[in-house]
C-alpha positions in Angstrom: 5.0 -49.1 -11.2 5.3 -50.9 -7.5 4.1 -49.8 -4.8 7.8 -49.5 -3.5 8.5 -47.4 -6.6 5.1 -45.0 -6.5 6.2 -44.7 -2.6 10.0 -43.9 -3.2 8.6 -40.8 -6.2 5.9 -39.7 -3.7 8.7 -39.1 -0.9 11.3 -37.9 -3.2 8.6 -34.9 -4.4 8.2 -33.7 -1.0 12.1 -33.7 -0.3 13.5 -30.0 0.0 16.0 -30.1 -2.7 12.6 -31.4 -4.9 11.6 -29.1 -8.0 8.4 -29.4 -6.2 9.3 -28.5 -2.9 10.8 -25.6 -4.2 7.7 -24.6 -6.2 5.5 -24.8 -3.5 7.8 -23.0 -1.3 8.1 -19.9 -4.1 4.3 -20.0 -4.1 3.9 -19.7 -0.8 6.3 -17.3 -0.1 5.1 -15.0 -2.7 1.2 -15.4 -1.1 2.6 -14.3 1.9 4.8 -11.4 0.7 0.9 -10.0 -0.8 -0.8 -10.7 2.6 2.1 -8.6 4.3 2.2 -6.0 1.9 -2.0 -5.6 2.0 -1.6 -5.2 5.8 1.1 -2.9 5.6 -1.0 -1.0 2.7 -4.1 -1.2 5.7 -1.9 0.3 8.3 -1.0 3.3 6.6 -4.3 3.8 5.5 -5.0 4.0 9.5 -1.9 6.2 10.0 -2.7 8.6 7.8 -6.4 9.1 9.4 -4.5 8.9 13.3 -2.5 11.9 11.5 -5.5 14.1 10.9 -7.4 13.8 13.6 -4.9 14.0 15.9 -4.1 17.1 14.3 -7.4 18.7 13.7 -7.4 17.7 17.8 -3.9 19.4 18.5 -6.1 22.6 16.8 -8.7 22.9 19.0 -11.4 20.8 17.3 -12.4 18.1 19.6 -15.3 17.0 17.8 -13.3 14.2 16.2 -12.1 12.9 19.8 -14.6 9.2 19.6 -13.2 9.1 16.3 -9.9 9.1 17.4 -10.2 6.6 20.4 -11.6 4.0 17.9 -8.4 4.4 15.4 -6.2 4.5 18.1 -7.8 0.8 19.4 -7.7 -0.5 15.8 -4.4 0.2 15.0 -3.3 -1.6 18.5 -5.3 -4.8 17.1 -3.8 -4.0 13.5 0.0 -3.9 13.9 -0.7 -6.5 16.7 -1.7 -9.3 14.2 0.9 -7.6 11.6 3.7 -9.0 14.4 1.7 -12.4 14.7 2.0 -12.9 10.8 5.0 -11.8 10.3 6.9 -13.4 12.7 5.0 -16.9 11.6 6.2 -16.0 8.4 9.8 -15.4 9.3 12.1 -13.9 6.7 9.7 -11.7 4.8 10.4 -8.9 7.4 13.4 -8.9 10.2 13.2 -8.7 13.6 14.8 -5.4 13.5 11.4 -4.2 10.8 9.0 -5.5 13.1 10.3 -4.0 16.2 10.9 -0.3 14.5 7.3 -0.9 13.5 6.1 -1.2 17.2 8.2 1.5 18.6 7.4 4.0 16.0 3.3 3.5 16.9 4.5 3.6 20.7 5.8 7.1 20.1 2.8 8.4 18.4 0.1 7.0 20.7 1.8 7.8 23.8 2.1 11.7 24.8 0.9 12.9 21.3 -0.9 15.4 23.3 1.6 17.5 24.3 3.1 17.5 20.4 3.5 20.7 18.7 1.1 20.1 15.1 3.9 19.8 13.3 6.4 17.5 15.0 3.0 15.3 15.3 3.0 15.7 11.7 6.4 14.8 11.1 6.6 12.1 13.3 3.2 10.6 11.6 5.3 10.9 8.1 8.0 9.2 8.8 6.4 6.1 10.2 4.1 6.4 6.7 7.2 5.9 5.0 8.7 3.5 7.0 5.1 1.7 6.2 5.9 2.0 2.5 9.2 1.7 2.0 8.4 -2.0 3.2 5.8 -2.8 1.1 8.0 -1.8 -1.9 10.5 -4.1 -0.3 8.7 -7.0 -0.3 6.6 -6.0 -4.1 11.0 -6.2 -5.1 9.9 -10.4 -4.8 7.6 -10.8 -6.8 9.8 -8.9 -9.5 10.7 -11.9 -10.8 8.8 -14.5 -12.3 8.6 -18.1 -11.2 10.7 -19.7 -14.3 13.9 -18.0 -13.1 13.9 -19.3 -10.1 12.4 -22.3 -11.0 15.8 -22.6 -13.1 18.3 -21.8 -10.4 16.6 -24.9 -8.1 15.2 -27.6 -11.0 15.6 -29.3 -14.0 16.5 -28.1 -17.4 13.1 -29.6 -18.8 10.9 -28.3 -16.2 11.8 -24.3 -16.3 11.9 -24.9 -20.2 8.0 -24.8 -19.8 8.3 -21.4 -18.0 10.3 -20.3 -20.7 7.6 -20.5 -23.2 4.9 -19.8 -20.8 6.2 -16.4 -20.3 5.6 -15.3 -23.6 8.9 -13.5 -24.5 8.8 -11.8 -20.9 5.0 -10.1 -21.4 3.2 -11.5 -18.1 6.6 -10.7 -16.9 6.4 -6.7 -17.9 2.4 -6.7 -16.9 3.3 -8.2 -13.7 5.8 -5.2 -13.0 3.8 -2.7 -14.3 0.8 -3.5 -12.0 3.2 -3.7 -9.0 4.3 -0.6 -9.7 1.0 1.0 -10.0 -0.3 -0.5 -7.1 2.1 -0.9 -4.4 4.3 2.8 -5.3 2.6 4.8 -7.1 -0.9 4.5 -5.9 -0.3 4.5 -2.5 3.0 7.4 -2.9 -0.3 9.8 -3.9 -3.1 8.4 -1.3 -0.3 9.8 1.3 0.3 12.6 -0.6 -3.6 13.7 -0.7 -3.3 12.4 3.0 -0.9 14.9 4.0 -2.7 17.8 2.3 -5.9 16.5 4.4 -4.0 16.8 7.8 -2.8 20.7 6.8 -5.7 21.7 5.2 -7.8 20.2 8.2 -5.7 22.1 10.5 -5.6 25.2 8.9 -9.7 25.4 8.7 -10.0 24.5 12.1 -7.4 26.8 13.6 -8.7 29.7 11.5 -5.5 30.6 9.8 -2.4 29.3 7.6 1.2 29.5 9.6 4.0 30.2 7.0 5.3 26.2 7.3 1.8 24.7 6.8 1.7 27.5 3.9 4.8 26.2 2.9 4.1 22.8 2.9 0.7 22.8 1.0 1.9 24.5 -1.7 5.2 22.1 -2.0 2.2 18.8 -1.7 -0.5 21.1 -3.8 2.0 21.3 -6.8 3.0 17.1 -6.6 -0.7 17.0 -6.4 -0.7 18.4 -9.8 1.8 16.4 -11.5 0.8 13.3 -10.0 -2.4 13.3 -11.0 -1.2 13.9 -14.8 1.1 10.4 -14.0 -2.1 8.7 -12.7 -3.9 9.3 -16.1 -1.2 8.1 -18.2 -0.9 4.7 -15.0 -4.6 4.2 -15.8 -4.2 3.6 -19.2 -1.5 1.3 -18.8 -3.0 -1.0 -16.1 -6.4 -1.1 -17.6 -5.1 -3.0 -20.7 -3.6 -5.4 -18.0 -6.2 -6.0 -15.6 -9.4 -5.4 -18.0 -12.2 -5.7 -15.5 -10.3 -7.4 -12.8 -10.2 -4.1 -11.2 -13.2 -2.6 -10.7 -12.6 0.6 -9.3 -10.2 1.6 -11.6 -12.7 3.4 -13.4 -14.1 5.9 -10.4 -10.4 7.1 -10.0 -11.7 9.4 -13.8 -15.0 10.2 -11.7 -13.6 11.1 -9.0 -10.5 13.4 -10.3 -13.0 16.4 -10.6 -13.2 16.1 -7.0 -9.6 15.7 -6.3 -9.4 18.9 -8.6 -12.3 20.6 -6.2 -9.8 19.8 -3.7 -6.7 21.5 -4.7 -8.9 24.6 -6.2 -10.3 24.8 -2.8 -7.2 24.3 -0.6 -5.5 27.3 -2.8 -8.2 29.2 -2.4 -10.2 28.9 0.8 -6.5 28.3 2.6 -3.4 29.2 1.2 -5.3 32.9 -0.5 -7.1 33.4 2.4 -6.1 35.4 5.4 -8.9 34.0 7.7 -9.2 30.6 7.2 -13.5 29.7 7.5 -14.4 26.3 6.4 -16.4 23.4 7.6 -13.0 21.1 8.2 -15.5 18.1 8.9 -17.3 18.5 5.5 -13.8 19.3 4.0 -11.9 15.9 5.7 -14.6 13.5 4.9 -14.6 14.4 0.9 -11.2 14.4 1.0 -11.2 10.9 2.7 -13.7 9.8 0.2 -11.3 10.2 -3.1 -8.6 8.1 -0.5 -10.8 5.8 0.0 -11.1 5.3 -4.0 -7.4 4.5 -4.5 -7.7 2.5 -1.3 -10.3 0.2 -3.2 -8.0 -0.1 -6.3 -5.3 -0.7 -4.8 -6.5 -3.6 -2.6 -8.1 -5.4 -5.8 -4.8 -4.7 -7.7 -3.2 -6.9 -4.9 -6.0 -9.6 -5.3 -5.1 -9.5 -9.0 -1.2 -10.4 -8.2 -2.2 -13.2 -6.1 -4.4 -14.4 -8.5 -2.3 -14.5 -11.0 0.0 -16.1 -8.8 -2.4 -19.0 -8.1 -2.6 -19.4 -12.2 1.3 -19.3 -12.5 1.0 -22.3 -9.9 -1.5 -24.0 -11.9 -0.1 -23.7 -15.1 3.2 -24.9 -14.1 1.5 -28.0 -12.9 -0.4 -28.5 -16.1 2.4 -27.9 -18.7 4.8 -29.2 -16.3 
């Protein structure tokens, strides 16, 4: 080959309509999609703590008040640099996404004193599931593996090496079964254990149960319940997928007996009790413990999705 020639195929690869131009956008696209989705995963995480303190606050308690200040000053920085990256990597979330983002922390960090507990709590909610709702959004890309797309933009011959790569479609049903797990069903119960913090939390340090907190634990107490029946049967699954690429995976069995401590406890010590005596500190840092648990799995569920990603990539180019 000339020089002319290698020169004319080196230029014509990085063209945009080029099967490897499109590749290499796909890849990056779907890198991006996972680093969006683990900061939205982060900021709910924060959320969800800004929801019970401000609560257990709101109750009387303010012991947790440095606590407090410091979330309230990370989760500035944090949905900051969420609008940095996003809007570098334009398309993944709309203008409109990002801006309800910043207005919906606007209205909880400015005059959330003056809240009644439960608007606080509802406001805090819905901005959760604003949070979530957009991470399943952008988990909806990586649906689909790389050989279909690779066959809408390239040659016949080079998605044919997808084809047989996928192995009749079972990377393909793996890959959606540890999306699943770990961007909407993991994180649909660390909010639901979340929520069930903030009440409890507010209920110990207020001394009593109101009829809608009652109301509401016992709705989140009985989800608790059957959820955590779904999570044995989603550990199963996934731990055939990810072997010991998740590590954590097997603390969410060690620590079920103390996610079962915590709904005996709640029932008992809150919703039977007509004077409501607890240590709510003791009581929101195990709860935050069995959080941060799912937390951990999650996050190296996400570095298992990029990873395999990175192989995808890799194998492409080998068998390409």
């Amino acid at each position: 080959m000339t020089d002319s020639a290698a020169k004319i195929q080196y230029i014509d690869s990085a063209t945009s309509n080029s099967p490897f131009s499109s590749c290499c956008t796909l890849y990056r696209q779907r890198i991006d999609a996972i680093a969006l989705i683990k900061q939205l995963s982060q900021l709910a995480i924060s959320v969800q703590q800004h929801r019970g303190l401000s609560m257990a606050i709101l109750a009387g308690d303010q012991n947790f008040g440095k606590e407090f200040s410091a979330l309230q000053l990370q989760l500035d920085r944090r949905i900051a640099v969420l609008e940095a990256f996003a809007f570098q990597v334009d398309g993944l979330l709309s203008a409109t996404e990002r801006k309800n983002i910043v207005n919906s922390w606007m209205t909880l960090k400015n005059g959330w004193q003056d809240d009644r507990v439960m608007d606080n709590f509802e406001l805090h909610c819905h901005f959760i599931d604003q949070l979530l709702l957009l991470m399943n959004q952008l988990a909806k890309q990586l649906e689909r593996p790389m050989s279909d797309h690779l066959q809408e933009s390239a040659r016949a011959d080079l998605a044919e090496s997808w084809v047989q790569m996928k192995g009749n479609g079972l990377h393909h049903i793996k890959q959606l079964g540890l999306l699943a797990f770990v961007c909407k069903q993991m994180p649909d119960l660390i909010e639901l254990v979340a929520k069930i913090r903030g009440l409890a939390t507010h209920s110990m340090v207020t001394g009593h149960c109101d009829p809608d907190c009652s109301q509401k634990l016992e709705f989140l107490l009985r989800c608790a319940k059957e959820q955590r029946e779904k999570l044995n049967l989603g550990i199963i699954r996934v731990s055939e997928t990810a072997k010991d690429a998740i590590s954590s995976l097997p603390m969410i069995k060690t620590y079920d007996i103390k996610l079962v401590y915590m709904i005996d406890k709640v029932e008992r010590d809150v919703l039977a009790s007509q004077v409501v005596v607890d240590d709510q500190h003791g009581f929101f840092e195990l709860v935050s413990e069995i959080i941060d648990v799912y937390v951990a799995v999650v996050n190296q569920g996400l570095d298992m999705l990029q990873c395999w990603q990175e192989q995808q990539l890799e194998e492409w180019l080998i068998k390409g």
